[in-house]
TORROMI-999598 format. One line per 4 residues: number of its first residue (from 1); their letters; for each residue x, y, z of C-alpha. Coordinates in pm, 1 decimal. Layout:
BEGIN
NUM = a = X Y Z  ...
This chain:
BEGIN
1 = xxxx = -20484.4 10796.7 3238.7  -20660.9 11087.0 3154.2  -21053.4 11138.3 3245.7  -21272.3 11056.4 2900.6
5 = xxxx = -21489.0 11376.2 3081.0  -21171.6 11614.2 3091.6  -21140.6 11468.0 2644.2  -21520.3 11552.8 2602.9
9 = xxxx = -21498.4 11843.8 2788.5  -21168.5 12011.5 2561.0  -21378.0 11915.0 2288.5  -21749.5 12108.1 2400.9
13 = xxxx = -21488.4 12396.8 2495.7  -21381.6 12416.6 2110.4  -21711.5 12405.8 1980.7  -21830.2 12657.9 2235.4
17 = xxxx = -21516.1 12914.8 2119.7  -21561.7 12841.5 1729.7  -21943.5 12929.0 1774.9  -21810.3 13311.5 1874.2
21 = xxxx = -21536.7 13320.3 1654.0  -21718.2 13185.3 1302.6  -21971.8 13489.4 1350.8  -21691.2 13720.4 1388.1
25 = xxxx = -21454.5 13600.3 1098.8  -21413.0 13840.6 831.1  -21630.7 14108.5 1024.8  -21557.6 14496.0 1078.7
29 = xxxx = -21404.8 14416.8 1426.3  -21204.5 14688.1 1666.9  -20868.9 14557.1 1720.2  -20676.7 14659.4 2043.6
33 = xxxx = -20352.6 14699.1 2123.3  -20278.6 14518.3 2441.1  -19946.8 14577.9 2690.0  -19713.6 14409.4 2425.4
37 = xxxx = -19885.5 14558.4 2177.0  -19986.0 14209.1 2009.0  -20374.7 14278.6 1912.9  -20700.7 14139.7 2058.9
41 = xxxx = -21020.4 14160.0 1984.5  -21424.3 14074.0 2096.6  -21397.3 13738.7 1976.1  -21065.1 13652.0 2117.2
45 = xxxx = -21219.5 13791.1 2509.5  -21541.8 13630.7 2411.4  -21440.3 13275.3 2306.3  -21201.8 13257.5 2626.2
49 = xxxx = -21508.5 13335.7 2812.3  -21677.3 13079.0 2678.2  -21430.1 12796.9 2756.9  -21391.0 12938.3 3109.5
53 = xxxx = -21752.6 12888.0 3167.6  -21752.9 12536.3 2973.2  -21451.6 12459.5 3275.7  -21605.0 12630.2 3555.4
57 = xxxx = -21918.8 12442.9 3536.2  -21749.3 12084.7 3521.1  -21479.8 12138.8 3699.5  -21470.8 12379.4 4000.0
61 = xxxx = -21191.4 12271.0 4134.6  -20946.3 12268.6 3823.2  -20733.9 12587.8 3767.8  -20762.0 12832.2 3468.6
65 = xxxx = -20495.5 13015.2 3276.2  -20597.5 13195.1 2969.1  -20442.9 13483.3 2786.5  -20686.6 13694.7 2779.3
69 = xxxx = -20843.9 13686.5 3110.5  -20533.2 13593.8 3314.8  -20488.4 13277.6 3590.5  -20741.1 13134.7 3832.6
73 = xxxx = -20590.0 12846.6 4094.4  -20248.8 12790.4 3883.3  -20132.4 12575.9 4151.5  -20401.1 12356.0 4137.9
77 = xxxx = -20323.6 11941.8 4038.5  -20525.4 11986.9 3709.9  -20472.0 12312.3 3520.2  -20657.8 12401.7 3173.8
81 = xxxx = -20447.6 12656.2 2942.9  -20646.2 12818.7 2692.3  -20554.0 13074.2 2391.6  -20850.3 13134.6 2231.5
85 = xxxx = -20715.5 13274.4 1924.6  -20364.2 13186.2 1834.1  -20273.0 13376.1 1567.4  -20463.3 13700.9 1625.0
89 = xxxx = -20287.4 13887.9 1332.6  -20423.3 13659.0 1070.9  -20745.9 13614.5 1210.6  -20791.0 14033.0 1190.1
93 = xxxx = -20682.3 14039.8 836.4  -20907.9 13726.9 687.7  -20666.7 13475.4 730.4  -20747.4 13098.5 829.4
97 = xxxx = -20393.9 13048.5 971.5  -20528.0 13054.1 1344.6  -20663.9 12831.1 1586.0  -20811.1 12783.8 1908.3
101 = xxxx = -20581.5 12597.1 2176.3  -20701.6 12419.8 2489.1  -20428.6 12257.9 2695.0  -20423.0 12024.6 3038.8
105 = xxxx = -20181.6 12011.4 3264.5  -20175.0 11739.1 3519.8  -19905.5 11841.8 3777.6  -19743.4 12088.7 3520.8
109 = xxxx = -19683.1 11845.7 3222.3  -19937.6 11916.6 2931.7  -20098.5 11551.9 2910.6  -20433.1 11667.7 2665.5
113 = xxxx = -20412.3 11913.1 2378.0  -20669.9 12059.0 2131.3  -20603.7 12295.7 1780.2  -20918.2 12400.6 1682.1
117 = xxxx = -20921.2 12574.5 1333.3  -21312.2 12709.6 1374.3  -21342.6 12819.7 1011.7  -21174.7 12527.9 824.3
121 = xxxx = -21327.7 12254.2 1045.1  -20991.8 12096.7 1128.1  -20879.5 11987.3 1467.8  -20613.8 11755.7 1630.8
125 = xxxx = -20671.1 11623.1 1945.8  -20352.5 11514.6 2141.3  -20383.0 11281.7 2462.0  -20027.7 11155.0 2664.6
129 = xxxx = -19998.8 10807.9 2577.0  -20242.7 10748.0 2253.4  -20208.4 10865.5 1916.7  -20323.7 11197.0 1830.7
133 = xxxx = -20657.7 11220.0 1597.3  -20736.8 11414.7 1339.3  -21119.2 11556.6 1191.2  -21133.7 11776.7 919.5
137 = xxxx = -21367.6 11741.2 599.6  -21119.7 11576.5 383.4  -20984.5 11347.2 652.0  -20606.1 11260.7 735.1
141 = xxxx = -20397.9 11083.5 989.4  -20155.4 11270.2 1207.7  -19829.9 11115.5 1135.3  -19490.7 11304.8 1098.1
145 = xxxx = -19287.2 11234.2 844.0  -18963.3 11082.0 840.3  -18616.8 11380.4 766.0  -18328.1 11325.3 1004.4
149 = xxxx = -18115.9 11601.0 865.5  -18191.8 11979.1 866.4  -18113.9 12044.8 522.6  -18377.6 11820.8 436.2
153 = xxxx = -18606.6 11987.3 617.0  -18934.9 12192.2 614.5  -18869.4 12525.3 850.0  -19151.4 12724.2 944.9
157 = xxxx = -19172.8 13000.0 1183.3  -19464.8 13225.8 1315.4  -19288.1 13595.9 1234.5  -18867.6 13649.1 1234.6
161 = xxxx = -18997.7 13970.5 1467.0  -18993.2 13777.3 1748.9  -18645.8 13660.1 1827.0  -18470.1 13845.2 2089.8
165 = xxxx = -18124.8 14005.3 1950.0  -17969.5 13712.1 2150.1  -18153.1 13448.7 1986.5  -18122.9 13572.1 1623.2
169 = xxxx = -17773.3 13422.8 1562.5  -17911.8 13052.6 1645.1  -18208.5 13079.2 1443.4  -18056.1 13227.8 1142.2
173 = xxxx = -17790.4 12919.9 1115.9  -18073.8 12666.1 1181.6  -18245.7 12882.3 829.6  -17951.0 12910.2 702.0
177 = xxxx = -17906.2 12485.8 717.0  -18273.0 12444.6 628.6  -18428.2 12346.2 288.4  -18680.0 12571.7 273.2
181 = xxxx = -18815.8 12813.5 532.6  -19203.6 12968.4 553.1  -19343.1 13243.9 790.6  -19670.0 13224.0 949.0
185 = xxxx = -19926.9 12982.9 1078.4  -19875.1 13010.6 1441.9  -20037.9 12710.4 1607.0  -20178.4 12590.2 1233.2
189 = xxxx = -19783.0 12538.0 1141.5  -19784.1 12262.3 1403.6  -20078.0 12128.2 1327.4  -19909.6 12089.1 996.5
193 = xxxx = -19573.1 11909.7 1136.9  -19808.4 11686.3 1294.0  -19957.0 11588.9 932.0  -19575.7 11547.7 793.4
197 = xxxx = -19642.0 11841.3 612.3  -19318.8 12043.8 779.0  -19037.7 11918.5 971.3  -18886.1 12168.8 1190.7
201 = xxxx = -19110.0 12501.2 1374.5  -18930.9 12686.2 1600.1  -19053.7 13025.1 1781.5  -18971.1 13229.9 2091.6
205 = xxxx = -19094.0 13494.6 2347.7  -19356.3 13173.0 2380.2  -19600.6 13187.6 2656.0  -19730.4 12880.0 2850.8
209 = xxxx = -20097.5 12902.4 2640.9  -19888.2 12928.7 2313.0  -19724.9 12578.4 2360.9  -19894.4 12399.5 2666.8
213 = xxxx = -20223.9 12250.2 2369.2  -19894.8 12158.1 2104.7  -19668.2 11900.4 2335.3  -19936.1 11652.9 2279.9
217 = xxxx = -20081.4 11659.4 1984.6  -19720.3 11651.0 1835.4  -19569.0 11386.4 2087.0  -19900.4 11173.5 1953.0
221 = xxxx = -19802.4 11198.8 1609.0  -19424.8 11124.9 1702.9  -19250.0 11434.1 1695.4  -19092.1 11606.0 1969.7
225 = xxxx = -19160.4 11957.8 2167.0  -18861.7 12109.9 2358.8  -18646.6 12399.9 2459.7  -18401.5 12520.3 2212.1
229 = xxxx = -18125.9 12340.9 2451.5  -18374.9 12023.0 2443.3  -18542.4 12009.0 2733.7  -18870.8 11976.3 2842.9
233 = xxxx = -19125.1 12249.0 2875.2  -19238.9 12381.3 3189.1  -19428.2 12628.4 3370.2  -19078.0 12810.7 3408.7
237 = xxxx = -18963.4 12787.8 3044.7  -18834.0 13084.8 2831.4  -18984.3 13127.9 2567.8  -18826.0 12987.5 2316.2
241 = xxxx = -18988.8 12661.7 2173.1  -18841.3 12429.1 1942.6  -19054.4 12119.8 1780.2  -18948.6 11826.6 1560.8
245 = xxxx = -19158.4 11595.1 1315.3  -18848.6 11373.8 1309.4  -18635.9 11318.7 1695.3  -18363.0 11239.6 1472.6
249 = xxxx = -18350.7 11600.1 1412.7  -18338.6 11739.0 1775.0  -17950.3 11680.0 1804.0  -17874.5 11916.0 1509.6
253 = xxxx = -18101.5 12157.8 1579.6  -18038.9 12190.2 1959.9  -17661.5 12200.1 1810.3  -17742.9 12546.6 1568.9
257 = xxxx = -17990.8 12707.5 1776.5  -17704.2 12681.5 2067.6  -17370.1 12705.5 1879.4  -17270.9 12389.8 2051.6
């Protein structure tokens, strides 16, 4: 069971981030190049501030991790993971495709999951065990849709850029067997699986506050978030992140992304 104060508290952290990024939307920001060269900027340092205070304050005794301002107590039972902008390319250049994510992990398995899109008002709320919600202005009900084949299917993929050489052969036969495939969205793409708008996102060189806010919201609208061999996500995974609307898909993708 998770704490209702540990819910209220992911959602207070997403208001507190939105109210630093909705100022800075569209603005004549500086954008940095970090170590990996991905870019970051005031509001993406400034909103993860904000949710680390929202955390400190209520829970001193929960761990941190945050991209931005690295890991406090990782090792601790309860452990919030926070990306306060996912999807800092589009949010640079004007576009809504990003969100906010604040995850919880109880013992290493994400159990509570928030995708805040600040700008559009739109935000799933995943919880282990209960059916994930959905507020936005025009409404909607989390639900993926039914497609147990890939060429059926709705492929959507933050940027081909970042597949290792080694994992380009597997993705481009899963594209290859897809109906259709679209790039960009990061996080917002599966938000969208989670409405039954796309079937099939896959992604890699994935860090733990990348995926750790997605495994429930998706699991609570019935999909499923793996490995691309299937298996569950941990603190130790690679990288590379596979999610279904449909389970009936996992065989066949695991089955292209692998070669097997």
């Amino acid at each position: 069971m998770i704490p209702d104060a540990c819910i209220a508290a992911a959602e207070d952290a997403a208001e507190a981030a939105g109210a630093v990024i909705r100022p800075l939307f569209r603005s004549a920001l500086l954008v940095e190049a970090k170590g990996d060269a991905s870019p970051v900027t005031r509001a993406d340092k400034e909103a993860e501030e904000a949710i680390r205070a929202l955390i400190a304050a209520r829970f001193p005794d929960h761990g941190v991790i945050g991209e931005e301002h690295g890991a406090d107590r990782p090792d601790a039972e309860w452990v919030w993971v926070v990306d306060p902008i996912d999807g800092t390319r589009a949010f640079v250049t004007g576009r809504p495709l990003f969100g906010s994510l604040i995850g919880l992990l109880h013992r290493g398995v994400p159990v509570l999951g928030i995708i805040d899109q600040p700008v559009t008002g739109e935000r799933w709320i995943g919880v282990a065990g209960q059916p994930t919600r959905f507020r936005a202005p025009l409404g909607g009900v989390p639900a993926c849709r039914p497609c147990a084949r890939v060429g059926e299917a709705e492929l959507s993929c933050t940027s081909p850029d970042m597949f290792l050489p080694a994992d380009k052969p597997g993705f481009e036969r899963l594209r290859g067997a897809a109906r259709r495939v679209t790039w960009g969205g990061d996080c917002y793409s599966y938000g969208l699986l989670a409405l039954g708008l796309v079937d099939i996102v896959v992604d890699a060189t994935m860090k733990i506050w990348d995926w750790a806010a997605l495994v429930p919201v998706i699991e609570g609208a019935g999909g499923r978030v793996t490995g691309w061999r299937g298996e569950a996500l941990t603190m130790q995974a690679d990288g590379r992140v596979l999610a279904v609307g449909d389970p009936a898909l996992l065989p066949e993708a695991v089955s292209l992304l692998t070669e097997r």
